[in-house]
C-alpha positions as CSV (number, residue, x, y, z in Angstrom):
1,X,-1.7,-11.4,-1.5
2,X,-0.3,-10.1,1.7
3,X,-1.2,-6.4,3.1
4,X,2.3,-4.9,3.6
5,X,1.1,-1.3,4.6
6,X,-2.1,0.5,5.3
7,X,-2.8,4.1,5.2
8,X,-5.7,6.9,4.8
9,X,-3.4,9.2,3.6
10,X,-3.9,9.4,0.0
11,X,-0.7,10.9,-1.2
12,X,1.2,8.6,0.8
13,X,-0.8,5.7,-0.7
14,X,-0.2,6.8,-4.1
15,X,3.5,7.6,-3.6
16,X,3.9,3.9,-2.1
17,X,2.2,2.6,-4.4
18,X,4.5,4.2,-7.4
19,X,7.5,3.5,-5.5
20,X,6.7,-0.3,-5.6
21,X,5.8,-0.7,-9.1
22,X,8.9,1.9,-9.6
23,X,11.0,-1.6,-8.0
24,X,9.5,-3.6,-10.0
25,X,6.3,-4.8,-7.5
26,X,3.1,-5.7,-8.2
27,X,0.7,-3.6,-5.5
28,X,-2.9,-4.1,-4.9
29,X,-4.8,-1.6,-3.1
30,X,-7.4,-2.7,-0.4
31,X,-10.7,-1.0,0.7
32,X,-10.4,2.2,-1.9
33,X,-14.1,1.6,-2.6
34,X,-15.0,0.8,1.2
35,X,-12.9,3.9,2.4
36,X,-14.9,6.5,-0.1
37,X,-18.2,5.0,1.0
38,X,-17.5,5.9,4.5
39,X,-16.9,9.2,3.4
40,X,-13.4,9.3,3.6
41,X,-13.4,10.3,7.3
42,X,-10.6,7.8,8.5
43,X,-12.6,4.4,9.7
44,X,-11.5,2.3,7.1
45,X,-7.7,2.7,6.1
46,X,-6.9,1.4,2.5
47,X,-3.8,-1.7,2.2
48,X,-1.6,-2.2,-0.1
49,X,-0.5,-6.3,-0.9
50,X,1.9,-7.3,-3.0
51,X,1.7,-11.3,-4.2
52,X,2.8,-13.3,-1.3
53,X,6.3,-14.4,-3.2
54,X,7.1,-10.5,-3.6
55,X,6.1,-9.4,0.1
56,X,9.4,-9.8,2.0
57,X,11.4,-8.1,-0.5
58,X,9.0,-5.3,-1.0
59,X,9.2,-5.0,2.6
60,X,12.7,-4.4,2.7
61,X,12.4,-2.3,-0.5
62,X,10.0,0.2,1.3
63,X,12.3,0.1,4.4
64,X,15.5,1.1,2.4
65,X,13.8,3.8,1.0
66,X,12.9,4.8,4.8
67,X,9.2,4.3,4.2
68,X,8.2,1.4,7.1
């Protein structure tokens, strides 16, 4: 798995999320648990990965949609 973007916005992380499964990705989140233990005051930001195979393209996917 490779982290492709981080955030500790949570509607950004769920709309880039649904806009990589939406192409056809297979997104992981990093650090939910971690980041609502802390409180949620912005120390630990939560990743998404894709597999390692799919992290270029999704990459490029999140770019064309103007989201990187």
């Amino acid at each position: 798995m490779l982290v492709i973007a981080a955030t500790n916005d949570p509607v950004r992380l769920t709309f880039l999320v649904s806009l990589l499964r939406r192409g056809g990705f297979q997104p992981v989140l990093y650090d939910e648990n971690m980041a609502a233990v802390e409180g949620s005051i912005g120390a630990v930001m939560r990743r998404i990965a894709v597999p390692e195979h799919q992290a270029d393209a999704a990459r490029q996917y999140l770019r064309a949609a103007g989201e990187l």
